[in-house]
C-alpha positions in Angstrom: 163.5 101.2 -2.8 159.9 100.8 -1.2 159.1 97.2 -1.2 156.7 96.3 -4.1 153.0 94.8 -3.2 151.4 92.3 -5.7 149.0 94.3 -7.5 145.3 94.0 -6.1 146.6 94.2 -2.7 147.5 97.7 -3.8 144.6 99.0 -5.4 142.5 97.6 -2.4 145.2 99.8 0.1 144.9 102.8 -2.1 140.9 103.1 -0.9 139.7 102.2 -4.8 137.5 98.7 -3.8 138.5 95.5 -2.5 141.4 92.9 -3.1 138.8 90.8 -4.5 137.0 93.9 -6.5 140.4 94.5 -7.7 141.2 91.5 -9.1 137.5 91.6 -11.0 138.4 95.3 -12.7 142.2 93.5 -14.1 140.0 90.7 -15.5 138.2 93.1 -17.0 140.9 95.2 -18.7 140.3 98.4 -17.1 143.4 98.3 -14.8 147.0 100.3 -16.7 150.2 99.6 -15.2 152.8 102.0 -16.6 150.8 102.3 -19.7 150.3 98.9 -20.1 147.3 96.6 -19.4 147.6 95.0 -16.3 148.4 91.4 -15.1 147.5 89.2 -11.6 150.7 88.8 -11.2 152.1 92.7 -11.3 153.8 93.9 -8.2 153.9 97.6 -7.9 154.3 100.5 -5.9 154.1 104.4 -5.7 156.8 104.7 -8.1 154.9 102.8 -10.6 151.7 104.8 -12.1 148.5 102.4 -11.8 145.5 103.8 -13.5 142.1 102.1 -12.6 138.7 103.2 -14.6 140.8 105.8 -15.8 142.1 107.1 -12.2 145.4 107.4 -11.4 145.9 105.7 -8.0 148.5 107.6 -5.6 149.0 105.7 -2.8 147.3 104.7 0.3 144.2 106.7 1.5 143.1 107.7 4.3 141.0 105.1 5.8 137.2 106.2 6.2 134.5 104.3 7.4 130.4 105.4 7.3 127.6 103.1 8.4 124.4 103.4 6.2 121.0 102.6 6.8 119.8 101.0 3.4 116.2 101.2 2.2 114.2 98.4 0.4 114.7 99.2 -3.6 118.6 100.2 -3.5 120.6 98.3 -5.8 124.2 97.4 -4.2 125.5 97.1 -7.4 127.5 100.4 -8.0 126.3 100.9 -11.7 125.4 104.8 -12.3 123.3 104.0 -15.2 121.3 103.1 -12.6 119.1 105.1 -10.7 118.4 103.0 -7.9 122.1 102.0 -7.7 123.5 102.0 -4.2 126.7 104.6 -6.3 124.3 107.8 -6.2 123.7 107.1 -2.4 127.4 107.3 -1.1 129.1 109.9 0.8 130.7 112.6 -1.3 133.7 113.5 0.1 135.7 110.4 -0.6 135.4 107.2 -2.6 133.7 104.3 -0.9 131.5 101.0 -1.5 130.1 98.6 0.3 131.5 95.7 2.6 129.2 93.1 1.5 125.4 93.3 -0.1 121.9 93.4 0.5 119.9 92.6 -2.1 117.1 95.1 -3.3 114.4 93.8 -1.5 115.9 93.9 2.0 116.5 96.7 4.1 118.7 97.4 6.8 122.9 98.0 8.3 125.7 98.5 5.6 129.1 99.2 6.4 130.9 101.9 3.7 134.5 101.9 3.5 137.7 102.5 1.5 139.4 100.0 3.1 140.0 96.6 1.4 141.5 95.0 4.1 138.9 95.8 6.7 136.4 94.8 4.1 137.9 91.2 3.8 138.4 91.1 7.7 134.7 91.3 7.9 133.4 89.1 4.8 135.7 86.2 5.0 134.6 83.2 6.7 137.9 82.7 8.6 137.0 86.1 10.6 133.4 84.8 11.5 132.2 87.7 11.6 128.2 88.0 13.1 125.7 89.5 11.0 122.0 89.8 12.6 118.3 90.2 11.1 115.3 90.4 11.9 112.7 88.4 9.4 109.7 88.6 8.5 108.0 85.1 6.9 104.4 84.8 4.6 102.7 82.4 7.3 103.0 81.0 10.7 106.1 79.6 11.7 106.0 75.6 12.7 107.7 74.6 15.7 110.4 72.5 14.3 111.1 75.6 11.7 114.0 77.8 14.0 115.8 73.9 15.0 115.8 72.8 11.0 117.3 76.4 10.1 119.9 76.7 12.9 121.1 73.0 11.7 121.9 74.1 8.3 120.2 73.3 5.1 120.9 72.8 1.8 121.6 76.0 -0.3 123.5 76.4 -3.6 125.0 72.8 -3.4 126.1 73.5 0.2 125.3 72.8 3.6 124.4 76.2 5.7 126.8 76.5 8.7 125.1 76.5 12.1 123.8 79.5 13.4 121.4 81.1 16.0 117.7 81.2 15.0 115.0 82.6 17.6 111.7 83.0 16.7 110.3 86.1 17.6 106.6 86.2 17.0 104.2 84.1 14.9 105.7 84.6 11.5 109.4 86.3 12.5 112.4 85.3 13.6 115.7 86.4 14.3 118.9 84.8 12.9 122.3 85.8 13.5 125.3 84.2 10.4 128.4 83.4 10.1 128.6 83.3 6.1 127.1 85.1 3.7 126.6 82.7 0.5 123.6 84.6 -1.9 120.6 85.3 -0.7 121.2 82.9 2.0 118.3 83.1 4.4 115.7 83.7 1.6 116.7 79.9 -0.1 116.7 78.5 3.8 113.8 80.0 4.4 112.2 78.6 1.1 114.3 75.4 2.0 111.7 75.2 4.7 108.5 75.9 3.3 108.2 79.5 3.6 108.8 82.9 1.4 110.4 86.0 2.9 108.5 88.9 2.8 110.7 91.6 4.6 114.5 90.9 5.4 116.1 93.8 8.0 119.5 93.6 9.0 120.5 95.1 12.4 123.7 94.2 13.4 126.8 93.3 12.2 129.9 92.1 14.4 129.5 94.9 17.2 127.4 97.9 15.3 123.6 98.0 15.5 121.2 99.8 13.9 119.2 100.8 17.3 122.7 102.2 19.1 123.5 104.3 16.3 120.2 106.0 16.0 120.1 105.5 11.9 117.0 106.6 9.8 116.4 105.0 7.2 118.5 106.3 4.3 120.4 107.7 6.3 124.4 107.5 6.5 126.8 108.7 9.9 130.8 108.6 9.8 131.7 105.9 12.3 135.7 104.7 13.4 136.9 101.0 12.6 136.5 100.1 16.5 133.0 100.7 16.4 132.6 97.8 14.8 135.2 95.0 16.1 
């Protein structure tokens, strides 16, 4: 008998989202296992039928992987009532999201995938993975500004790790993180005195924006070692 996997792990190997994803669509009843609504705690395999949003899941995927130059105004919230949701902007040929989020109002690298575990190789802290951007601030930068943000600051109750901060021109610098709590560099930023007025992400781990050659809005099929 093929050894049973605990139940998000699954979903997140089968290509649907995320272990973490996974675990959100059980708490919110829209996960079946063998006609019955699913628990945390269910272990299951591919003789076991798991429906999710009404899909039946049937085994592991292929593993696809598409980098995607997001413009300001796209929602990475995959809601198709939407029309600026990030869901009407994803490849066609297979089910993907998003390994991590930029907010509407910045611009700049995401990486698409059906793989959950890749996904949580690249957003958990343990994997310290490096994400870099270029931003763009409402006034002049003072000179203590890039040695108070690479320190850490306050944000949401925490201290920021330390991370790289290089000031670029009069009012941008780049910073390159570590973690990824919300909006982070938008509430150091404000931390310090200043308001972000155009947030671009370039890099993440070993993909960049400029080697790829990505327009904006644009999206190319990339392999897993382009990136680590």
């Amino acid at each position: 008998m093929v050894e049973k996997a605990r139940l998000a792990k699954y979903i997140a190997h089968a290509g649907i989202c995320s272990r973490k994803q996974a675990s959100r669509l059980i708490d919110q009843g829209v996960v079946r296992v063998n006609g019955q609504a699913a628990n945390h705690i269910d272990h299951v395999n591919d003789e076991d039928e798991v429906i999710v949003e009404g899909q039946t899941i049937t085994g592991k995927a292929p593993m696809v992987y598409f980098a995607y130059h997001k413009p300001v105004g796209i929602d990475c919230k995959l809601n198709r009532s939407d029309a600026q949701s990030l869901i009407h902007f994803l490849p066609s040929e297979t089910r993907v999201y998003p390994i991590g989020r930029l907010d509407k109002d910045s611009r700049g690298l995401l990486i698409l995938t059906n793989d959950g575990e890749f996904c949580n190789q690249l957003i958990h802290p343990d994997f310290h993975q490096p994400k870099r951007y270029l931003v763009t601030v409402d006034k002049p930068l003072n000179h203590t500004f890039c040695q108070t943000m690479a320190h850490g600051v306050p944000v949401d109750k925490h201290i920021t790790l330390p991370c790289e901060v290089t000031q670029v021109n009069e009012q941008q610098f780049m910073i390159t993180l570590r973690q990824g709590l919300n909006r982070q560099i938008r509430k150091m930023a404000h931390y310090c005195g200043y308001k972000v007025i155009d947030l671009y992400r370039i890099e993440i781990a070993n993909l960049s924006i400029e080697q790829l050659g990505l327009a904006e809005g644009q999206t190319t099929r990339i392999e897993k070692t382009d990136i680590i």
